[in-house]
N, C-alpha and C positions, 0 to 999 in steps of 0.2 A: 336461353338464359332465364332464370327462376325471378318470379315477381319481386324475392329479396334483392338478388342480385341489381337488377335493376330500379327498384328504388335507393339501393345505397349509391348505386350509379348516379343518381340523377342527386341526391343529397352532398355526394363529393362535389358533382358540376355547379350545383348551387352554394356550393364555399366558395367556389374557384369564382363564381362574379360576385360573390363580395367582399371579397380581397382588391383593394383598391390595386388599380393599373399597374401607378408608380412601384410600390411592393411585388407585385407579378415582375414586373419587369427586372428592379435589381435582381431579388431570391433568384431569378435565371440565370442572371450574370454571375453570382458566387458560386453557382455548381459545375462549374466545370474549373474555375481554380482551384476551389476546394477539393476536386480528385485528383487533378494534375498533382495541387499540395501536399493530397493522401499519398498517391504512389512512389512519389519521390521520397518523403522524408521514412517512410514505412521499409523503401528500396535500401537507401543507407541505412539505415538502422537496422535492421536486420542481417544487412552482409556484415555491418561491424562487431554485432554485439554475437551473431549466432554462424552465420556463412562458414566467415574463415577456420574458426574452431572447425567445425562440422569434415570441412575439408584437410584437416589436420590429421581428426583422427582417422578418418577413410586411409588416409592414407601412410599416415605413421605405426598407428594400432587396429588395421582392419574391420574397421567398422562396417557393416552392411551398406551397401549406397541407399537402397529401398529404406533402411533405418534412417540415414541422413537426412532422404528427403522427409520423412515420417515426421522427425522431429523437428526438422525447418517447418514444416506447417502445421504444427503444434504450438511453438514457438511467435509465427506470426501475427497472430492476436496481441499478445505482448507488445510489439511494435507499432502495430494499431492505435491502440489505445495513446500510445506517448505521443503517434503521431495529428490524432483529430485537432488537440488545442492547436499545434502548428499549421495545419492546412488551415485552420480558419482565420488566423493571422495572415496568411500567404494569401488566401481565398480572396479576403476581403480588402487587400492593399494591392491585390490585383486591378479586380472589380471596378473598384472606384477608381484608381489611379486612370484606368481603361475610359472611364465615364468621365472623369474629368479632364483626361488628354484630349477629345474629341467633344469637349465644349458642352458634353449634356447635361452634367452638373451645373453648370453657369446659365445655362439655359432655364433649366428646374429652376433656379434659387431666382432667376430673372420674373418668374410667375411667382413669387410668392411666397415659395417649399421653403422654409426655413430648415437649415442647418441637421437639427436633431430630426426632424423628422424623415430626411436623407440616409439619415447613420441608424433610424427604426429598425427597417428590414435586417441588417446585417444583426442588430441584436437578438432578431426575434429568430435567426437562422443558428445565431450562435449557440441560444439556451435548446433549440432542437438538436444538437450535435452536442448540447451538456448532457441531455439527457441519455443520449445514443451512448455517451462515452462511461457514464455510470453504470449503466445496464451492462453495457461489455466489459467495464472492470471488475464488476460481481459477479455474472453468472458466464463468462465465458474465459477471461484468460486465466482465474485461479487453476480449476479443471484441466486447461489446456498444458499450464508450466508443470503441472503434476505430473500429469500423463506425460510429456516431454519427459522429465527427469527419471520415472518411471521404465521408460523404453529405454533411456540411453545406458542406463546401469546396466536393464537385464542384459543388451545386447553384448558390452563390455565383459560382462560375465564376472561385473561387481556389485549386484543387487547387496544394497543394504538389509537387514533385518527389521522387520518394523519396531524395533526398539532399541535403546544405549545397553549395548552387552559389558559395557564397565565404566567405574568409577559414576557412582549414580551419586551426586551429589545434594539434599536439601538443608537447603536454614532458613529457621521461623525465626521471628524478631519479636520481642515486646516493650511496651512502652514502664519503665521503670522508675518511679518519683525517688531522686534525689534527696540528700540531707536540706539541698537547698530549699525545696520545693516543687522544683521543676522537673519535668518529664524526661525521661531522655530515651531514645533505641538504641536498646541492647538484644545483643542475641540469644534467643529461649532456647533454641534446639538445632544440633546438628546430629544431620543423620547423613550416614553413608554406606554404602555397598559397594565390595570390592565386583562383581560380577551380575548378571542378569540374561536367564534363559529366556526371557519370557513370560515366564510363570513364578521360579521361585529366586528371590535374590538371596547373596551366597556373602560369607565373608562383611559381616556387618558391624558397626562401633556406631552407639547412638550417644552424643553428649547433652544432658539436661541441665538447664541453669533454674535455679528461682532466685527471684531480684538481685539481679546481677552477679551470681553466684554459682559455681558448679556444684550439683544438688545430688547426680546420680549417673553410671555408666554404664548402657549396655552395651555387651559385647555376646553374638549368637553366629551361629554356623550359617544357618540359613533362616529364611522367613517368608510366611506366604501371606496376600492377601484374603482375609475370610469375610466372602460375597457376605451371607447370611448374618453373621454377629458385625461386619462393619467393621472390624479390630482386624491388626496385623496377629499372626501365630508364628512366635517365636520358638526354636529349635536349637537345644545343646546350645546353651551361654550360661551366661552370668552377670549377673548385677551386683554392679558396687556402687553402694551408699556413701554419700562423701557429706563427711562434717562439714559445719561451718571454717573450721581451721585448717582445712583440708588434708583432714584424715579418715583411713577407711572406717566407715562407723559400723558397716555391715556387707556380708558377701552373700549371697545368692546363688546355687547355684541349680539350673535346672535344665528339664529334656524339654518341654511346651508349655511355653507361655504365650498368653496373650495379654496383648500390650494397647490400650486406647491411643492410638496415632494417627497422625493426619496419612490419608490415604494418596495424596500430593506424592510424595515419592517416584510410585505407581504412573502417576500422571507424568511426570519427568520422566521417566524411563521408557512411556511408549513414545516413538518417533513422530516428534513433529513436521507437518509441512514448513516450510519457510516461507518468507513476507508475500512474496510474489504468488506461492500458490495457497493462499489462505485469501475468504472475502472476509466482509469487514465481521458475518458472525462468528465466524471461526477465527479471527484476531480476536474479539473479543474473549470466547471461551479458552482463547491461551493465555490473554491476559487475566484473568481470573485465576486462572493455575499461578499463574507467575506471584499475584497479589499473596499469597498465601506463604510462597516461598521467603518475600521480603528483600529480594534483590530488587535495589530501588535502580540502580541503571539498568535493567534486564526493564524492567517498568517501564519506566520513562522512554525507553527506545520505542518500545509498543506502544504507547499513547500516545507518541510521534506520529508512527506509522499510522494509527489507526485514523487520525484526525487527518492527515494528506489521502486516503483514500475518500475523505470525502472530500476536503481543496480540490482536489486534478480536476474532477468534469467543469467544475466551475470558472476553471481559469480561459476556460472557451470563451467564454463572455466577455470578460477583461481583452484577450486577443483580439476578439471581434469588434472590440470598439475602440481598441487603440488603430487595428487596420484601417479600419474605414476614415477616422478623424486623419491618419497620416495621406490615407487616400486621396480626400477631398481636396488637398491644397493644389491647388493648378500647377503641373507639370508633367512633363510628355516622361513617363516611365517605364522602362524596359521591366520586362521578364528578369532578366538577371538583375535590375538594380530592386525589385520588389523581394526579390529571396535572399538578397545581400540585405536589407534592410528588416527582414523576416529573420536572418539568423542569426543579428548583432539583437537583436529584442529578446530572441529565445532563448541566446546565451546568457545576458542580462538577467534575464527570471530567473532562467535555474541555478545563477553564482548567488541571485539573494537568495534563493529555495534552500541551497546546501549550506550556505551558513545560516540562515532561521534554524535548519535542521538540528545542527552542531550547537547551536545555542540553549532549544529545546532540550536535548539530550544531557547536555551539563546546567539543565536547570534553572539556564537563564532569562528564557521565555518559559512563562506555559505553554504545556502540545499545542492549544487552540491557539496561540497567535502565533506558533511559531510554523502552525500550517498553511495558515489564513492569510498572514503579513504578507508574504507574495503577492498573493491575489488584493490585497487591499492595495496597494502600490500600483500594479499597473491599472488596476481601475480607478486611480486617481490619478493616473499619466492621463489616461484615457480621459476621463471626463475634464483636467484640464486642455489639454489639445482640442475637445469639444468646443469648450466656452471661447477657446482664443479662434475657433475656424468659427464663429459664430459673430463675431464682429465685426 
């Protein structure tokens, strides 16, 4: 063993004696609930949400078995992840409920320990498993649902293309002052393409407004993005000028043109990941595409999303300390009643998570509380349950 090796050796052994007993000793008791809690809730969850499918198509559509299981462990990360805040809820209403059926909590709190600093460790186990959980839902299960959805196309022998081969839809919005005074969004521009190879879109109608008014039409065969000048290169169309009264004021007709246009389109039309396999910088850079388009519910969904990837690792801690405070109260509890009472708590969350969700979306919270509300609820279950086992 190299001189490093064992001075970090001896640097690890000397945290480990000054990590107070008491804390040694719970943090031992939560790690073997918390895997038993991993494997379980990880085990369901993945036969419900990926298994059965899996086993469908093997055997209705021919799926490769070696592809089934490929993608089942591709897959499994995703279940992972949903599953840490649960295990440490189950972990820690284990743990304690285990300590305090056999009297060592009443013993502990007989010498002195007060209350909170019983329920310490299990926080301080919690925010390790938040961090564990963020790190896995950024660099490990976007990747993985990718490549999942990846392999089951090719295999299927329905690889999508990486982009919308029709009907390429954008609209820009601007803010337009009223007779009254006031502002209001109205729509600047729509642009559409009937088709898309890849390279060139085909079958095009661009509509132009200025203050609230159609201003101009174009209509082109096809049209290519040009790296160099930045500008779309318009091909065989025509441009019609519209009055104010909405008459043709002037016709246009030409072989290449080029057009100053947002280049947005382009970005719509190559293929996006979906929520699951995107981390939160590649949500953002679709939200930025999206901002540009001006679909405010295509927005708001995404500021949802973006803002619950950062809620999830954190809701370990709220778990963690709702377990442990239900833990401490003196009663002999089984295995089965700590996961009965683990899955009436996690159902609870996620019925407020889905409607916070649904509320956010139509506007009615902001993204940020309507991510966060969850997590502020049970860590206010949690810290009262605290103060009443504290009396």
């Amino acid at each position: 063993m190299t001189d490093s090796a064992l001075k970090s050796r001896k640097n690890f052994r000397w945290w480990l004696i000054r990590v107070p007993v008491i804390d040694r000793y719970i943090a031992t008791e939560l790690i073997a609930p918390f895997l038993f809690g991993l494997g379980a809730f990880s085990s369901v969850g993945v036969s419900i949400g990926t298994l059965f499918d899996l086993v469908r198509r093997v055997t209705e559509k021919g799926l490769p078995v070696q592809i089934a299981v490929e993608v089942f462990l591709l897959k499994l990360p995703d279940f992972i992840v949903i599953a840490f805040p649960m295990s440490v809820l189950l972990g820690t209403l284990m743990a304690y409920s285990r300590l305090s059926a056999d009297s060592e909590l009443v013993a502990l709190r007989s010498c002195g320990v007060r209350v909170w600093r019983l329920v310490l460790p299990a926080l301080a186990f919690s925010a390790i498993v938040t961090g564990i959980t963020f790190g896995f839902n950024e660099l490990v299960v976007p990747a993985a649902n990718y490549q999942a959805t990846i392999t089951l196309e090719r295999a299927l022998n329905r690889e999508k293309p990486p982009f919308n081969e029709s009907n390429i839809i954008f609209t820009e919005y601007d803010k337009v002052r009223q007779p009254d005074g006031n502002k209001e969004t109205v729509l600047k521009r729509l642009f559409y393409a009937e088709k898309f190879d890849g390279k060139q879109m085909k079958g095009l109608t661009i509509f132009e407004r200025y203050q609230g008014n159609l201003s101009q039409i174009i209509s082109a065969e096809s049209a290519v993005w040009n790296v160099a000048k930045n500008t779309w290169d318009f091909f065989n169309g025509t441009i019609y000028v519209i009055e104010k009264d909405g008459s043709y004021g002037k016709i246009v007709r030409f072989e290449n043109q080029q057009l100053q246009l947002p280049r947005t389109p382009l970005d719509l039309a190559e293929r996006g990941r979906d929520y699951g396999e995107m981390s939160i910088a590649q949500a953002k850079e679709r939200l930025a595409i999206l901002q540009q388009g001006g679909d405010e519910k295509k927005i708001r969904k995404m500021e949802v999303r973006i803002q619950q990837k950062y809620a999830l690792p954190f809701i370990c801690i709220g778990f963690g300390l709702v377990g442990a405070t239900l833990g401490i109260k003196p009663r002999r509890a089984s295995k089965a009643t700590s996961f009965g009472i683990s899955i009436v708590v996690i159902f609870g969350y996620y019925l407020v998570a889905f409607l916070t969700n649904a509320l956010g979306q139509m506007s009615v919270l902001s993204p940020l509380v309507a991510a966060w509300l969850p997590n502020v609820i049970v860590l206010s279950i949690g810290g009262f349950l605290l103060m009443k086992a504290s009396r």
